[in-house]
Every structure is written in structure tokens, then in C-alpha cells.
N, C-alpha and C positions, 0 to 999 in steps of 0.2 A: 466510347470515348477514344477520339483519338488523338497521338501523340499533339497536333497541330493546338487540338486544343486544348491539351496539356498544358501548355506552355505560353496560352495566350488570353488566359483569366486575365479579364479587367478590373485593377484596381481601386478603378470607382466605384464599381459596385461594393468591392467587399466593405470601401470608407459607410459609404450608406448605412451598410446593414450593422455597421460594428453602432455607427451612432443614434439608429434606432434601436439599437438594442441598451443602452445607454439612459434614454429617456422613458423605457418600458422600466427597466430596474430603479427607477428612483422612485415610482408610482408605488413598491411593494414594501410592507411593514410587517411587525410581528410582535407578540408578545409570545416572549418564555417562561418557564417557573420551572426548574428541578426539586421536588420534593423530597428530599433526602431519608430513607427508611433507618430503623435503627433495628440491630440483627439479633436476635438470639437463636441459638448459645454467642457467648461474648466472641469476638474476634483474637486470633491468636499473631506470632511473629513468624513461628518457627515449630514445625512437627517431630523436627528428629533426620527425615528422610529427604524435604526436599526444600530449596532456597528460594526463594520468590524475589522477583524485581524490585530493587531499591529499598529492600528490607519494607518495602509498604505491609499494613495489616490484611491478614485473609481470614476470610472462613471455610468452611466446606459442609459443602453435601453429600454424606453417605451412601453406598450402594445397601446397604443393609435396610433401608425401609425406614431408617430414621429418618425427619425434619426437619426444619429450621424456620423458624417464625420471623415476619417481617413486620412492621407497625409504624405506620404514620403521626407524629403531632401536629403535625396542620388541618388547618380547615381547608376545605375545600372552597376555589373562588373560580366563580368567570365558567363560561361554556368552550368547551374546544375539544381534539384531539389529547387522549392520553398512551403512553407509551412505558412498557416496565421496561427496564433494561439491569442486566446482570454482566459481569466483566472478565472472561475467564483470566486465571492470575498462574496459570501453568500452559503448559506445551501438551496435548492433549492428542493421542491415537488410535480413539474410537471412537464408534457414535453415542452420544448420550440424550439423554430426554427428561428435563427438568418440569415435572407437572407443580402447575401453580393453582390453588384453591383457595377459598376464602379463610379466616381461621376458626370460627365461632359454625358458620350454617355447611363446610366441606363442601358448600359448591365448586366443581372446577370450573375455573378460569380460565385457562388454555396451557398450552406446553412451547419451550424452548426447545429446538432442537437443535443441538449442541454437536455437531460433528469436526472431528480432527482442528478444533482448535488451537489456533497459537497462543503465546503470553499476548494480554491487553487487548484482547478482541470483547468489543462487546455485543450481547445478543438482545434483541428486540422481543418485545411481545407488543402489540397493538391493544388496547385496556378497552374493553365493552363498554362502552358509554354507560350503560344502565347501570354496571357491575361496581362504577367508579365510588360513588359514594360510600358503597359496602365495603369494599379496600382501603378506604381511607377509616373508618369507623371500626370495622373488625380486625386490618391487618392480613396477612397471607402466611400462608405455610409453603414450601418449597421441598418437594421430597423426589428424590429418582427414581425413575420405573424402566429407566434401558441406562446399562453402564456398568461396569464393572471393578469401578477404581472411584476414588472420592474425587469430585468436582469442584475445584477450591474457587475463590474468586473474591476480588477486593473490598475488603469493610474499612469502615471510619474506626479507630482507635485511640487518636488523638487529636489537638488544635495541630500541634507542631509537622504533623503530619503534609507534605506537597503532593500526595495524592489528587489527582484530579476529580473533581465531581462527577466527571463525566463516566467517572470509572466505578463509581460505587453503587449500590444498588438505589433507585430512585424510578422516580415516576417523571415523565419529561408531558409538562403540559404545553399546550399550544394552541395558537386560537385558530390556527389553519391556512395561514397569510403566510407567504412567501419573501423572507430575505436573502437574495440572491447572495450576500457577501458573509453571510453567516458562517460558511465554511471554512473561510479564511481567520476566523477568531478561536475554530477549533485546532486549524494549522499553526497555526500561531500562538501556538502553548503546549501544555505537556497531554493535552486529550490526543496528540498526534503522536505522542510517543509511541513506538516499536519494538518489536522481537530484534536483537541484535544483529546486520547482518544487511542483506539486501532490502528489506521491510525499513529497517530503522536509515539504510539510504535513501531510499526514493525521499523518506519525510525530508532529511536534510538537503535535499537537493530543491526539494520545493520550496523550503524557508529560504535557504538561498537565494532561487529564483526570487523572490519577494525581498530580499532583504535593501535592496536600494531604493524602493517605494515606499516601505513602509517603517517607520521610523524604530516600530520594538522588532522587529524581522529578527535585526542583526544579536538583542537579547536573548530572545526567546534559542535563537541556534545556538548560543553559547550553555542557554539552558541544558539542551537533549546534548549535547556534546560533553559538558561535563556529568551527568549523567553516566557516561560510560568511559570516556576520558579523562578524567578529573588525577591529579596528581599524578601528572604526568606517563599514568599506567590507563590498561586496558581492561575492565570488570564485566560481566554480561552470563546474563544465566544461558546455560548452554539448552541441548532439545531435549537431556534427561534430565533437566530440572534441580540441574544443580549450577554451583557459581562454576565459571571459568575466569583465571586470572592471567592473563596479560598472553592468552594462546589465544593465535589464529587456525582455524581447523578445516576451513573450505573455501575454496575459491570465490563464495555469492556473499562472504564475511570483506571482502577488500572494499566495496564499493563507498563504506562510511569514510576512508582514510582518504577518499578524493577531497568532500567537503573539509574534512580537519587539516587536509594541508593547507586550503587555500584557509585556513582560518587561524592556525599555529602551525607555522610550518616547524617550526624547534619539536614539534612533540616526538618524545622516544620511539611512541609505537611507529612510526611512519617509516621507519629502517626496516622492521619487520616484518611492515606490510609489503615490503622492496624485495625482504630477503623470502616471503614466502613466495611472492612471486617466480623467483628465479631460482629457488627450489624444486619447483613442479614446472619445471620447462625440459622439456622433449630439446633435443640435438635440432628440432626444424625451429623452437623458439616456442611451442607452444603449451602453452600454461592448461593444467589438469589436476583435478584432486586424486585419481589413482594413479595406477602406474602397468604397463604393460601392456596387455591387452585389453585391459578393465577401463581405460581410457575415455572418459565420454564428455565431449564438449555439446555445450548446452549455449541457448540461445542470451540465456541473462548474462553472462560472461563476456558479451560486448558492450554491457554495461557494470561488469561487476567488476573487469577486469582490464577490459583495454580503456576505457574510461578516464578511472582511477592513473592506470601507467601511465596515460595523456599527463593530467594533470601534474602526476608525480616529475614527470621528463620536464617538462614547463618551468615548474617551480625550482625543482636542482640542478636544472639546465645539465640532463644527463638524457643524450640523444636517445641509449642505446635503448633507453626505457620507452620512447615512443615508436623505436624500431618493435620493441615486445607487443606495442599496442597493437601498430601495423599486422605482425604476421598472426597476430589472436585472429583479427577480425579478419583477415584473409581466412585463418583456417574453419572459421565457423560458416563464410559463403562458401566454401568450398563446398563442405559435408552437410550444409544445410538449406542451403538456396536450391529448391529444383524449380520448374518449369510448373507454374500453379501451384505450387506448394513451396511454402516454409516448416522447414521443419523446427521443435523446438528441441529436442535432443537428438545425437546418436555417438556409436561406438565410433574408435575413428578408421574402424572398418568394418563395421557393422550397420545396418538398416537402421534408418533415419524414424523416429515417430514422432506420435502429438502432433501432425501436420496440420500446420495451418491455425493452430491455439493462440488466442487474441494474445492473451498475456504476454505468449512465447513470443508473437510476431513486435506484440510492442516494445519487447527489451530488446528484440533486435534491431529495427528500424531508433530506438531512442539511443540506445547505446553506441550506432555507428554515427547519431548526428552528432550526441555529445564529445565522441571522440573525434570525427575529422572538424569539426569547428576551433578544436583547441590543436590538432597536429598540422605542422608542416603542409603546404599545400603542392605537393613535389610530385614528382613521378610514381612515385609508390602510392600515393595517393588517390589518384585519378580511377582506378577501377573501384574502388570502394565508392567513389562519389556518385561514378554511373550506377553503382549496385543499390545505392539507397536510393537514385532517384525512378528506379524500378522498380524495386521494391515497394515503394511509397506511393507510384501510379499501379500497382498490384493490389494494394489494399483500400483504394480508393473503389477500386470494381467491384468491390465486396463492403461497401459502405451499406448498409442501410437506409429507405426512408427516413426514420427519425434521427439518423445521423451515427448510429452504433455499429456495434455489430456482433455479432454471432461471438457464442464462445469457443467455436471451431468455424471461422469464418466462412468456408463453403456450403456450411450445414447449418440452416436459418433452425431449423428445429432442434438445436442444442440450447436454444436460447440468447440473450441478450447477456452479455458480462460487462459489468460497468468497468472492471479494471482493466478490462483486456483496451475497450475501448478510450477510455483515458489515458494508457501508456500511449496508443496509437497515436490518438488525437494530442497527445505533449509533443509527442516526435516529431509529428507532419507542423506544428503550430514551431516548433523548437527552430528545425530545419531553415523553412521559410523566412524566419526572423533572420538565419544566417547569412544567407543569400545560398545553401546547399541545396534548396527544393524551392521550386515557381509559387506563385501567390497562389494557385489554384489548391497548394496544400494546406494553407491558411484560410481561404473557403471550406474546405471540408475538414477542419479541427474545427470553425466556428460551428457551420452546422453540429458536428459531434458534441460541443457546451452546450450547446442549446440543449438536444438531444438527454444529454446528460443532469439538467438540471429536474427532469419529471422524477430521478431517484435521489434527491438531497433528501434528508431528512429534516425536521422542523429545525434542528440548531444547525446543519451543515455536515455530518458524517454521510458519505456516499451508499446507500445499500447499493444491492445487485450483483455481487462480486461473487466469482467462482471461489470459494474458498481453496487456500492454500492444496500444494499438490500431492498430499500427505496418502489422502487415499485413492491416491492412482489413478486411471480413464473412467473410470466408469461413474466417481465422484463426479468427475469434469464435465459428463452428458448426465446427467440424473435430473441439473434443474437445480441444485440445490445453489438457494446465494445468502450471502452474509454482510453484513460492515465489516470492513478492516482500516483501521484509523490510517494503514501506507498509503491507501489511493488517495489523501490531500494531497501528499507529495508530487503527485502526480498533476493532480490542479493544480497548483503552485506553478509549477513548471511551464503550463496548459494556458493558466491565467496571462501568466507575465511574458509570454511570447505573442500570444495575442495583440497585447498592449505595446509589442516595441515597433 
């Protein structure tokens, strides 16, 4: 590809293909049914030790060899796809393996594999067609056989309860039909809800995105917002599993107060979010959760951090706050931008790693679109501009066939990571809508939706995703992928830049 043609994608084509893609999605239909399980031992609030989101009810699975029985009242109707699904309800930092079996004949059914999960992740099993009737009839047992700590995760308790269904244990039927806009109805309520932090951003950035199309958008974001901002304070379980109150503790926690300013700009915490900023700023301007040598900027922080100061400069019309934005994202091309490689972390004198990690490149490439489309279009400006549309014909050369890409982009054998490629494909699709990056990058976000639509699941959660980065590189290359309800955020975003 070269530059010539970079820059000189025809718009007619891409009108085509967006309006044939248009008339393919109205052909497609579905039937659902969540079968809601009822748990024993009964669901509890509170253990003593550790605090669960939104005071929702959980249970737990013992390492000790104990149990827990599951049973269905419904009848079974209709031929299709079935799906168990469990909802971890803690912040989780080892591998676990949740063996599922019949209750009555101890056949195993198959196993959950549960590694380094966050709050509100849910895990899939795919249900043996033959097996189904006998799980609804006899019920399942859930026992641990790897793990070393109880695996708690969300039960029904009450009516009164805003727990989502999607979050409790249930069976997801399906008759195997394809509705393209499904994912949008999980975005668009609390199934999309988040780990506090950069996870619980991306979601609100994507209702955002949506929220001028679609008429409950702008409700459903008031929803997750007061959720953790509600009375005028700041609530959120922290990563050891306890509450935190009205403390900011890392730099990839700022990126929620971009949406809430543009949504209350009066709210208290958004001083905080100001003052943590400019408390971890270096004499060069640049904002860091250590200090000294331990210093390490990372690639999400041009969206967790100069993003946010965009927004926050805009809104209080306090320049100096888009000057912080500016010299962040300078100092992440600096230390991070090499020649074929992006990198997603390093010391700020230390060797750069995770080169080339979809995730990493997409918070980079999303984070500088969403910040110079909101700053100043000045002199300071102008190398950032040329650095993303570099970057963004950098990661085009590593596109995929099917439109994705790799979860270390140079290395097709790490696999396929749906979130790495969906941040990717928000930013190139974000960009282009700005007029930051040529139409040629909105060619290759659609391909990437396309691309992306072979992992929706029957109601719209995205599988395929590198789970979070909890257990290091070698997680990252193993293969292993998950749902994480963040990556709507991402469609969202993905979606409605498409469409402008």
C-alpha cells in the first residue's frame, strides 16, 4: 500500500458497501429465551471479607470439594443452540476451573475456564444438544477442581433487585439466526456494566457514542453513571475486593470523568479527577501513577488520561488542562512509537514492551483520535496529527483477511483478539468521521465490523477477547479468550462513527 493510495480511497465505493450491508441486516432475525436457574445453597449479601458491586446477591464455589446445585422450572421449547453462562462477581488472580455435571446420573458436562477474571465478566459454556433435556430435568452441580480461593458470582435474591439477567446463572437459548443489532440492546443497559476504571470507560463512551440516535442512549448512561456517581460522590469496589469511597488511585481510573463531565459538569468528583491529575505530573508535564524511576507510561493513558484533560480543558475552559493533554500524548509517541513497532508500555527510561499488542495499539491510535478531535487544532498539534495518521496506515498493513487482527499484530499465530481489533477499528472508523484520518480508514473499520460480527454471540456480547492483563505475556500468547461486556463500548463508538 502506498501512501498515494492511502489517501485516495473512493467514497463511492465505501457508500455501496455500507448500503449493501444494510439490506443484508434486515434479512436476519432471532429468537431468545434466558432460562433463569435457581441456586443452592441460598445466595448470600455479604461474607465478612469481601464487598461485591452494587450490593447485588452472590454465591460461591468452594475450593474444598464442595458444590452447589443449579435447577431449572421450565420446560424445555423449540430446537437451537444452548449456552450456560456464570458471572464472576470478584476481581479474580488465578486460574480456576469450574466442572459442571449432571445432578442425579454425575455425567460431566464440560468445564468453565476461569482465568484472572475481573468483576462482571461472564463465562460461557456451549450445552451438548443431547445433554440439554437432562439439565433441564435433573439440574447441574458446579464444583472446583483448579483454584485455590472461593469463586463467588451473581445469584437472584430478590424482585427488587437491578441485577441484570444477563449476569446470573441461566441457560441462553437460541435458534441460531443472526441479529446484527442485538449488541446494541446489551450496550444499552446494565448487561454492559463494568469494573470501575478504564473498562467501565470505554462502556460509557460507547453509550455516549449512541446516545443522539437512539432515543434511551442518553437514560441507560445516566443509569451506569449513577451507579458509581450517584450523590454527588464516587463508590466502586476496588481490585482487592473491597469498597473504595470517593478515591482515585490510578491513572486508567480518570477516563470515566471525561463522560460525566460532558453529562454533570457540577459533579464534585471531577475536581479530583483535575487534582489527581496534577498531582502525578513530572516538572516535563507528564502524568504517572509512580514516581521516580518506577515511572511507566503506558499506551491506555492516551485515552485514560489526555482524553479526559481534553474534555475536562473544553468544558472549564482551562487551557493549561489541554496543554497536560498535549505533552501526555507527546510523551507516550516518544517512548512508544518505534519504527514497526508500538509499543504498549515502558519505564521512561527503560525498554519499551508488549510491542505491537492490539489492545495496547488501539488505546493508542483511539486515545489520540479522541483527544485531538476535541483540542485546539494549533501548532502543538500538528505532529500528533501526522503521528496518528501513521500510525493508523501502520496498522492497516497488519489488517487481516477477515478484517482483525492478531493479538500481537506481527505475529498472526498469537491469534485473533476481538478487543484489540475493535478498539482499532473504533479509532480508524472515529478518526475518519473527524476528518483526522482519509476515508481509506473507514474502509478498513468496516471490513474489521464485518470481520467482527463471526464472534457476537446469540444476544450481542462480543467473545474472543484477550482477557484482561492480569497474568502477564504469556496469558496474552496462550490463546486463551473470553467475553468482557467493555468491548460494546467499543462498538458503540465502532458503530456510530461508521454511520456519521
Amino acid at each position: 500500500m502506498n501512501r498515494k493510495e492511502w489517501f485516495q480511497f473512493s467514497s463511492v465505493a465505501l457508500a455501496t458497501l455500507l448500503v449493501g450491508d444494510k439490506l443484508w441486516a434486515k434479512s436476519m432475525h432471532k429468537q431468545l429465551m434466558y432460562l433463569m436457574a435457581q441456586v443452592k445453597p441460598a445466595s448470600q449479601l455479604f461474607d465478612g471479607n469481601h464487598t461485591f458491586p452494587f450490593d447485588w446477591s452472590v454465591s460461591e464455589i468452594k475450593p474444598n470439594g464442595s458444590s452447589v446445585s443449579l435447577s431449572w422450572e421450565d420446560k424445555l421449547q423449540g430446537n437451537g443452540s444452548a449456552y450456560f453462562r456464570l458471572t464472576s462477581a470478584t476481581d479474580i488472580r488465578e486460574e480456576c476451573i469450574i466442572e459442571l455435571s449432571l445432578a442425579n446420573t454425575k455425567k460431566i458436562i464440560g468445564q468453565l475456564d476461569i482465568q484472572y477474571a475481573h468483576y462482571m465478566q461472564p463465562f460461557e459454556l456451549v450445552m451438548p444438544a443431547d445433554l440439554l433435556p437432562l439439565v433441564i430435568q435433573e439440574g447441574i452441580t458446579l464444583k472446583m477442581i483448579r483454584g485455590t480461593k472461593p469463586f463467588w458470582f451473581f445469584t437472584h435474591a430478590n424482585l427488587k433487585s437491578d441485577i441484570p439477567k444477563e449476569f446470573l446463572p441461566h441457560l441462553l437459548l437460541a435458534d441460531g439466526n443472526l441479529n446484527l443489532h442485538e449488541w446494541k440492546n446489551r450496550l444499552l443497559s446494565l448487561a454492559s456494566i463494568s469494573t470501575f476504571g478504564w473498562m467501565e470507560g470505554c462502556v460509557l463512551d460507547g453509550i455516549s457514542s449512541l446516545s443522539k440516535k437512539h432515543i434511551n442512549a442518553q437514560e441507560i448512561l445516566n443509569l451506569h453513571l449513577d451507579k458509581y456517581f450517584a450523590n454527588d460522590t464516587l463508590v466502586y469496589e476496588n481490585l482487592n475486593n473491597k469498597r473504595s469511597f470517593e478515591k482515585i488511585t490510578t491513572v486508567e481510573s480518570i477516563l470515566p470523568f471525561a463522560i460525566l463531565a460532558a453529562t454533570n459538569a457540577q459533579h464534585a468528583m471531577l475536581q479530583q479527577a483535575i487534582d489527581f491529575c496534577k498531582t502525578h505530573t513530572n516538572a516535563e508535564g507528564v502524568i504517572a501513577d509512580e514516581t521516580g524511576n518506577n515511572r511507566r507510561l503506558k499506551t491506555e493513558e492516551c485515552y485514560t488520561i489526555s482524553y479526559p484533560l481534553a474534555i475536562l480543558a473544553q468544558k472549564f475552559k482551562q487551557p493549561e488542562l489541554a496543554d497536560l493533554a498535549i505533552a501526555n500524548l507527546k510523551a507516550r509517541v516518544s517512548l512508544l512509537a518505534k519504527p514497526n513497532f508500538i509499543y504498549q508500555n515502558a519505564k521512561e527510561k527503560g525498554k519499551p514492551e508488549y510491542g505491537n499488542w492490539a489492545r495496547g495499539v488501539g488505546w493508542y491510535l483511539l486515545g489520540m483520535a479522541k483527544s485531538l478531535a476535541v483540542l485546539p487544532n494549533n501548532e502543538e498539534a500538528q505532529p500528533l496529527r501526522a503521528e496518528l495518521q501513521r500510525a493508523a496506515e501502520f496498522v492497516i498493513i497488519h489488517q487481516q483477511k477477515n478484517g482483525l487482527w492478531s493479538n500481537f499484530l506481527h505475529q498472526a499465530e498469537t491469534g485473533i483478539d476481538t478487543s484489540g481489533s475493535a478498539s482499532i477499528a473504533a479509532a480508524l472508523a472515529y478518526g475518519a468521521s473527524k476528518n483526522l484520518l482519509p476515508n481509506l480508514c473507514k474502509q478498513a473499520a468496516y471490513k474489521s465490523w464485518k470481520g467482527l460480527r463471526a464472534y457476537l454471540t446469540p444476544d450481542g456480547f462480543l467473545k474472543g477477547t484477550a482477557q484482561v492483563n492480569k497474568g502477564g505475556e504469556l496469558l496474552q500468547r496462550n490463546g486463551f479468550r473470553v467475553i468482557s461486556p467493555y468491548t460494546l463500548g467499543f462498538l458503540g463508538v465502532l458503530d456510530n462513527s461508521l454511520n456519521n
